[in-house]
Backbone as CSV, one residue per row, in Angstrom:
resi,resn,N_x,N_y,N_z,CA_x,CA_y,CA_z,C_x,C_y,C_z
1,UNK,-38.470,-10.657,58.222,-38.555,-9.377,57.612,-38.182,-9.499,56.141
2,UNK,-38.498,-8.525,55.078,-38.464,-8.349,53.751,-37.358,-8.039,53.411
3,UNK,-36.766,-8.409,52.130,-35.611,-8.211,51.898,-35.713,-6.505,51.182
4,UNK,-34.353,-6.143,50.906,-34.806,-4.624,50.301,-34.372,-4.922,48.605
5,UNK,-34.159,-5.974,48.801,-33.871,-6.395,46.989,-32.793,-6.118,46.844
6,UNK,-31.765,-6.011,47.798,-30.474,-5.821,47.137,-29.740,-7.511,47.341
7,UNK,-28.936,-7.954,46.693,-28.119,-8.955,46.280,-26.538,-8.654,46.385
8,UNK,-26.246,-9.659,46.206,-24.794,-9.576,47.181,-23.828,-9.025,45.857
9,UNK,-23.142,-8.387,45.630,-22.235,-8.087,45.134,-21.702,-9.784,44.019
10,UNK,-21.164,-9.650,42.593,-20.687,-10.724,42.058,-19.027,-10.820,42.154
11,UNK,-18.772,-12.126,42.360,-17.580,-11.865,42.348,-16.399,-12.039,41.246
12,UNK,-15.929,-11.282,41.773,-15.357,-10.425,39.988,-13.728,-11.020,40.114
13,UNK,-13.658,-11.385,38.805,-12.220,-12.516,38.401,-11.111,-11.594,37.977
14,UNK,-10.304,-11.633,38.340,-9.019,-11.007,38.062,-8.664,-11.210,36.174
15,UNK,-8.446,-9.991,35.958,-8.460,-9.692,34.309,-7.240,-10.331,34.071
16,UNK,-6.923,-11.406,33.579,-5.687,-12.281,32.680,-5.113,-11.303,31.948
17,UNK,-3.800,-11.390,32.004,-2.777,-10.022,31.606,-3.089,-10.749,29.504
18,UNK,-3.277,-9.688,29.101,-3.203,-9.903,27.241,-1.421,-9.969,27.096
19,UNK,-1.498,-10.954,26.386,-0.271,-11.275,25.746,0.502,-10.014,24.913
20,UNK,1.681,-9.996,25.505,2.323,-8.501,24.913,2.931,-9.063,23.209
21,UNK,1.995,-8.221,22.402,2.881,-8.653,20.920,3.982,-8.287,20.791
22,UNK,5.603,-9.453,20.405,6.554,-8.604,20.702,6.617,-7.918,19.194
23,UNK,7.839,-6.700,19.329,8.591,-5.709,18.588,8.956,-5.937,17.627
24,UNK,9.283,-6.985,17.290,9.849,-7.710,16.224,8.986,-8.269,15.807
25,UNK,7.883,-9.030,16.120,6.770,-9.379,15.547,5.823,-8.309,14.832
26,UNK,6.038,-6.770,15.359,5.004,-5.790,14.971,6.007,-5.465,13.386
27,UNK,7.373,-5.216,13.767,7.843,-4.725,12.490,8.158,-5.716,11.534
28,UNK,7.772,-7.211,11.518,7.953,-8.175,10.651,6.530,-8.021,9.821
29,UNK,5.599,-7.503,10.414,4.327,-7.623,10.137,4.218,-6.211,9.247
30,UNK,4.615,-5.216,9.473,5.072,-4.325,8.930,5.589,-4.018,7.901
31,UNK,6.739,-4.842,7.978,7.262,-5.359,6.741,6.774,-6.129,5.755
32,UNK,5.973,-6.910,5.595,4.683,-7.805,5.276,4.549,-6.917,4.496
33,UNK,3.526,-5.985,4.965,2.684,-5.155,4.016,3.088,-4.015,3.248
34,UNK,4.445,-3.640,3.761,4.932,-2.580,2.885,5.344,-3.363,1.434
35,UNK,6.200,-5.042,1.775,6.333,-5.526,0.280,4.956,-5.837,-0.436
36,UNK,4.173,-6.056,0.328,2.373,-6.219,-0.359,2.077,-5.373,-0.989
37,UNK,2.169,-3.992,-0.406,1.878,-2.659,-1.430,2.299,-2.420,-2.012
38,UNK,3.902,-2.895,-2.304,4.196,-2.622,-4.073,3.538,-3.328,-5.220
39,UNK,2.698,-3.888,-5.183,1.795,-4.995,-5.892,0.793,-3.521,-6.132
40,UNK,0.054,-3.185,-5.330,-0.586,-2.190,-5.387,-0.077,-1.329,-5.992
41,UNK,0.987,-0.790,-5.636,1.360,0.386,-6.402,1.669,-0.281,-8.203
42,UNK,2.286,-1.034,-8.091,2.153,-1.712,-9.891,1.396,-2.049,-10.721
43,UNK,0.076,-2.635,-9.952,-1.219,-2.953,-10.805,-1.888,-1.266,-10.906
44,UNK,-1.678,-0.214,-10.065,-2.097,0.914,-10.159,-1.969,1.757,-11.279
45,UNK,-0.715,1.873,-11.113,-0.052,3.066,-12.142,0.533,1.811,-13.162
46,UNK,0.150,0.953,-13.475,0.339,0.515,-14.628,-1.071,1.054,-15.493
47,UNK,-1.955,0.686,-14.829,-3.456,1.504,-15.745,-3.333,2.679,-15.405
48,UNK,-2.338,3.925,-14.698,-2.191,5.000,-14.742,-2.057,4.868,-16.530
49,UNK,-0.602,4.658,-16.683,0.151,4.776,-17.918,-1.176,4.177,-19.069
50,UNK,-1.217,3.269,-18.877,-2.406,2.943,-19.940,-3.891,4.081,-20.075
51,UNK,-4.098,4.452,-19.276,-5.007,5.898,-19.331,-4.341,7.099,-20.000
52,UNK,-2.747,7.061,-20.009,-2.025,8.299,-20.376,-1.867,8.140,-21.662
53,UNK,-1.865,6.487,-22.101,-1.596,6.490,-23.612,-2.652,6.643,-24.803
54,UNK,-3.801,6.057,-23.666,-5.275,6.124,-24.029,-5.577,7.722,-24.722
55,UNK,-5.249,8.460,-23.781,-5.507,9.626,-24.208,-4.725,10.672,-24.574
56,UNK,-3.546,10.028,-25.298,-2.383,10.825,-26.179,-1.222,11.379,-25.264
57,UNK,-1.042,11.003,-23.582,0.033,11.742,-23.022,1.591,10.960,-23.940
58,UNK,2.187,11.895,-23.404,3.774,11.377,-23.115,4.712,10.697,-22.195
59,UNK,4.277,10.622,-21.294,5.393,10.194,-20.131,4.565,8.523,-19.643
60,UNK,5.131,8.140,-18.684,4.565,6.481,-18.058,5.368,6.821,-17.156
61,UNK,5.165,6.028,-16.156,5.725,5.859,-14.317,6.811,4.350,-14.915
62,UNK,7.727,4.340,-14.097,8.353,3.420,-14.186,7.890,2.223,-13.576
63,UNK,7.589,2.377,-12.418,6.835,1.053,-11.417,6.025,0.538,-12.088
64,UNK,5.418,0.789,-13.952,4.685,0.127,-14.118,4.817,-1.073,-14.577
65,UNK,4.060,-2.051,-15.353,4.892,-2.786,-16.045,4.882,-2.964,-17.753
66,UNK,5.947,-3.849,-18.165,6.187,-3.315,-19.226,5.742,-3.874,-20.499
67,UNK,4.340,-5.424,-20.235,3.682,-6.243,-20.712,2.287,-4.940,-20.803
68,UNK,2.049,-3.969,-20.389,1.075,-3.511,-20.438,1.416,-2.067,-21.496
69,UNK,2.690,-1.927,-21.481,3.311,-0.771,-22.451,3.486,-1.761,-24.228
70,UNK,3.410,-2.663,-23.775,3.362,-3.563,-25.107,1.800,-3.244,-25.878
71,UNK,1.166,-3.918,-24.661,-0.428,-4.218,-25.149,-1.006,-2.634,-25.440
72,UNK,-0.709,-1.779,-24.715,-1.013,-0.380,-25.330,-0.544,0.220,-26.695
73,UNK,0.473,-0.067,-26.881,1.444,-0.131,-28.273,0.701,-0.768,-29.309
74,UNK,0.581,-2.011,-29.149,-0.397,-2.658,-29.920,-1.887,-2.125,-30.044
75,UNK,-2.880,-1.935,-29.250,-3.827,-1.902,-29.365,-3.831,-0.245,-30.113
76,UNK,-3.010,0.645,-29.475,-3.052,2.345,-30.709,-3.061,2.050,-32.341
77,UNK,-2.895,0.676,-32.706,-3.094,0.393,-34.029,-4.030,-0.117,-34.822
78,UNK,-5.227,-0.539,-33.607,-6.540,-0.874,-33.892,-7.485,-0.371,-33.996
79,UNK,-7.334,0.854,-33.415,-8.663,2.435,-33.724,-9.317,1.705,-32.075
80,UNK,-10.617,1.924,-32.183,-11.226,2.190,-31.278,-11.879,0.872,-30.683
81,UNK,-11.806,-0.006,-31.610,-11.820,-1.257,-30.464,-10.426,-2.102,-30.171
82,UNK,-9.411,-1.481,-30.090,-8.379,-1.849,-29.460,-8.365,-1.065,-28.561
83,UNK,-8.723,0.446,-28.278,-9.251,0.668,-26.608,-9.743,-0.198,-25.820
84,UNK,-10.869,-0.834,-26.102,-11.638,-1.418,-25.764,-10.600,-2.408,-25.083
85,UNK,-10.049,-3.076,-25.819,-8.911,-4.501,-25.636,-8.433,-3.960,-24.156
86,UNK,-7.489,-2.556,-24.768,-6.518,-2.402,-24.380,-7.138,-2.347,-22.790
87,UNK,-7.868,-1.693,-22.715,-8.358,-1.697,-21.218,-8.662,-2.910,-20.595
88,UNK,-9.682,-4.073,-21.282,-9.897,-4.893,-20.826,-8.927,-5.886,-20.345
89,UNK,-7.664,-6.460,-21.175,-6.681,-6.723,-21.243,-5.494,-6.172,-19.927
90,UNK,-5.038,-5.027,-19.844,-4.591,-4.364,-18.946,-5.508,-4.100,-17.423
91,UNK,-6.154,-4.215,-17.510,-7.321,-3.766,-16.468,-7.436,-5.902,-15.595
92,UNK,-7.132,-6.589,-16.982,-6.984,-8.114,-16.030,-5.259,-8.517,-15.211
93,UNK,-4.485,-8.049,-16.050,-3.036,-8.163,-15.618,-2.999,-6.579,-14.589
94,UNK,-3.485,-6.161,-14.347,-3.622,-5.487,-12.972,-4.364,-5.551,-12.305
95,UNK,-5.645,-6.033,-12.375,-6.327,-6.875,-11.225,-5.644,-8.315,-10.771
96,UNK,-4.463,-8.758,-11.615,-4.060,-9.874,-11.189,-2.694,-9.570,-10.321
97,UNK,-2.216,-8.224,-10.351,-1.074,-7.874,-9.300,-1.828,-7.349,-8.222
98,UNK,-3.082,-6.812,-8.537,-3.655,-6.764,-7.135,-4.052,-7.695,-6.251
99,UNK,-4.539,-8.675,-6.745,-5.045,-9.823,-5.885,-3.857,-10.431,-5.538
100,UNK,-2.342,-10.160,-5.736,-1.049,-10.797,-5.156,-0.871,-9.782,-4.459
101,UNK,-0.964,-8.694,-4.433,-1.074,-7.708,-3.324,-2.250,-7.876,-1.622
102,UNK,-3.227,-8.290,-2.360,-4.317,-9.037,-1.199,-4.070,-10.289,-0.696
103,UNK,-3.145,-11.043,-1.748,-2.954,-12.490,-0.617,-1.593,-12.108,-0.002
104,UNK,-0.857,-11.577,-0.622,0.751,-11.019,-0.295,0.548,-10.690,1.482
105,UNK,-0.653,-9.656,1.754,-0.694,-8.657,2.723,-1.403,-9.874,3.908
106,UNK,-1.753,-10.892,3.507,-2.416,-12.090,4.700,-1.161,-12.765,4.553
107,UNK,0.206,-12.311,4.531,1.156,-13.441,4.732,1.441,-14.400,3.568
108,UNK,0.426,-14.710,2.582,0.748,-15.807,1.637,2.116,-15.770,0.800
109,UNK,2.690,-16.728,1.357,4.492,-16.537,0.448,4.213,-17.235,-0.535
110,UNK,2.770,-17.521,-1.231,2.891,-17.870,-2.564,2.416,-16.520,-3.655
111,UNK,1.697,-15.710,-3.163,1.541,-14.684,-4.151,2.768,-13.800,-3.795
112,UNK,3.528,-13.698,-3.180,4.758,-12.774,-2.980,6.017,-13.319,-4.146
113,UNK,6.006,-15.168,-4.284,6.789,-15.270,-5.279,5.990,-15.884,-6.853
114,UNK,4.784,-15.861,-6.566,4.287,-15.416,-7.764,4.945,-14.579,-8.647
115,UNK,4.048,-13.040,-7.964,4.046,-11.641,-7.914,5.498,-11.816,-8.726
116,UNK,6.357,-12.142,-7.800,8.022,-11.924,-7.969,8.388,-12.170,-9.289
117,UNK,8.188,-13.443,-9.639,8.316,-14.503,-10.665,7.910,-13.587,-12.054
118,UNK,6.647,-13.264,-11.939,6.033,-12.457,-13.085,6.375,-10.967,-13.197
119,UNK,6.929,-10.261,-11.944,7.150,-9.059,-12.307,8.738,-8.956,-12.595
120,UNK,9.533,-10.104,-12.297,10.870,-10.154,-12.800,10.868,-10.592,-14.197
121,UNK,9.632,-11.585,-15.172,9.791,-11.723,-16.224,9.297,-10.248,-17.157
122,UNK,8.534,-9.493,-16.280,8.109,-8.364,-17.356,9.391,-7.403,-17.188
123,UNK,10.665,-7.165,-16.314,11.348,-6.779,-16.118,12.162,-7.208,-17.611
124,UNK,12.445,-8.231,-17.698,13.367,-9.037,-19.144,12.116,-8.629,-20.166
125,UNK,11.172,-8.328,-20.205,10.516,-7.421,-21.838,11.622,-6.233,-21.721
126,UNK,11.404,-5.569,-20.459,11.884,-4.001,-20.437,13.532,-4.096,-20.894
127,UNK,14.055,-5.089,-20.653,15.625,-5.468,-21.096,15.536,-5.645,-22.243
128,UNK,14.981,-6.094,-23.150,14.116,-6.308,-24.534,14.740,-4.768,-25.076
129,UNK,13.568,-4.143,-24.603,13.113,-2.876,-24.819,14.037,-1.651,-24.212
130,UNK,15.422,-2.288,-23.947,16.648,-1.412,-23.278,15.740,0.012,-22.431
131,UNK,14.947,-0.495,-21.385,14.335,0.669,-20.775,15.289,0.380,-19.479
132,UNK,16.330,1.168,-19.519,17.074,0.788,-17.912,16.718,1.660,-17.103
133,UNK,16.203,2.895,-16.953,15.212,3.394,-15.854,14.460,2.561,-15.114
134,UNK,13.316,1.835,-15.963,12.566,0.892,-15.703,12.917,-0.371,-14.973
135,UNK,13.929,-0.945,-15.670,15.015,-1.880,-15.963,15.356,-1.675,-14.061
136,UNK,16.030,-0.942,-13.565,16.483,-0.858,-12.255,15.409,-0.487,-11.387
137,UNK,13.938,0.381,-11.823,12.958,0.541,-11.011,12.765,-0.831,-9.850
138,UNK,12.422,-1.840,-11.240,12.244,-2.774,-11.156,12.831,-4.092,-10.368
139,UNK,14.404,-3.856,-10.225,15.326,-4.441,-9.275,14.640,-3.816,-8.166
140,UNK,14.590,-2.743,-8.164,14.415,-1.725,-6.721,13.132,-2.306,-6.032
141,UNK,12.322,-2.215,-6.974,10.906,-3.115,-6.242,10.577,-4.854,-5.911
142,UNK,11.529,-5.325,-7.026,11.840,-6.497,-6.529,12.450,-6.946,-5.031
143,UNK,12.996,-6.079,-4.739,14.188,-6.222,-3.676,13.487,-5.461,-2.282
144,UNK,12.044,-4.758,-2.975,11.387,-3.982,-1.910,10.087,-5.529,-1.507
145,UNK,10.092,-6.025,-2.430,8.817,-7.060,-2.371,9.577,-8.118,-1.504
146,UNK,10.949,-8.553,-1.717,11.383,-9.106,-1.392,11.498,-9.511,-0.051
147,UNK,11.869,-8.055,1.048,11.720,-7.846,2.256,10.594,-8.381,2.957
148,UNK,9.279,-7.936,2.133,8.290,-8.573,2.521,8.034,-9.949,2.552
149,UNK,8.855,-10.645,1.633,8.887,-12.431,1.704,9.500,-12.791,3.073
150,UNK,10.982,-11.722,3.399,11.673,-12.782,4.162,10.590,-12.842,5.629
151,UNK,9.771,-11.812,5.532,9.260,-11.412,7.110,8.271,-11.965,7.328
152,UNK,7.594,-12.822,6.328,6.299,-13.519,6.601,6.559,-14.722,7.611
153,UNK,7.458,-15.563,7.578,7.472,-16.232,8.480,7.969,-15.561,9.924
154,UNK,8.253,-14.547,10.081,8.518,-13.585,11.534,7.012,-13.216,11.905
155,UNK,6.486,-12.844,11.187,5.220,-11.896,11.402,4.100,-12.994,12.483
């Protein structure tokens, strides 16, 4: 006799339990990226402030940095192709805290003490420049980036 075309059932493998990520691994990882995003937030509002000076404000964010309050300073004395500079110039030293922000956030503990290295020397302009607002911002974010170093090897 003819079959009715049905086939036997497959037999089906027991689902392997997924590895539980532990707790400490989630908030090391966590930690990772919160010191990564202060990179972000510095290459940001540093061309905040450089847009503010660009166009005659008063005030600057402290988180910014203080190699880019130079080059703005300078370039307001060149007329209109020191805009030009000033952006191009500022617009590379904050694409270059961003990309320590992008390797920072994959774990790399070399753009974290990069990052570190260079945003503690623009810290000593701002000591220069007796900006101690800035001056302690700057401890503050150091010490926030920092966190993120110790946790890369946890993560």
């Amino acid at each position: 006799m003819a079959s009715a075309g049905t086939a036997p059932a497959p037999i089906s493998t027991p689902q392997q339990p997924q590895p539980a990520v532990a707790p400490a691994r989630v908030v090391a990882g966590a930690r990772v990226r919160a010191g990564a995003n202060w990179f972000y937030w510095i290459a940001g509002l540093s061309l905040v402030n450089s847009l503010v000076v660009i166009f005659g404000g008063q005030f600057h964010f402290v988180v910014g940095l203080g190699i880019t309050s130079i080059v703005d300073e300078l370039a307001k004395g060149v007329g209109s192709a020191g805009t030009v500079l000033d952006l191009v110039i500022n617009g590379t030293v904050a694409g270059i805290f961003f990309l320590f922000g992008s390797f920072a956030g994959k774990s790399h503990k070399w753009a974290f003490l990069v990052g570190m290295v260079l945003y503690g020397l623009d810290g000593l302009l701002l000591l220069l420049a007796r900006d101690i607002l800035s001056i302690g911002f700057h401890v503050y974010a150091l010490y926030a980036i920092s966190r993120g170093l110790t946790a890369v090897d946890q993560a």
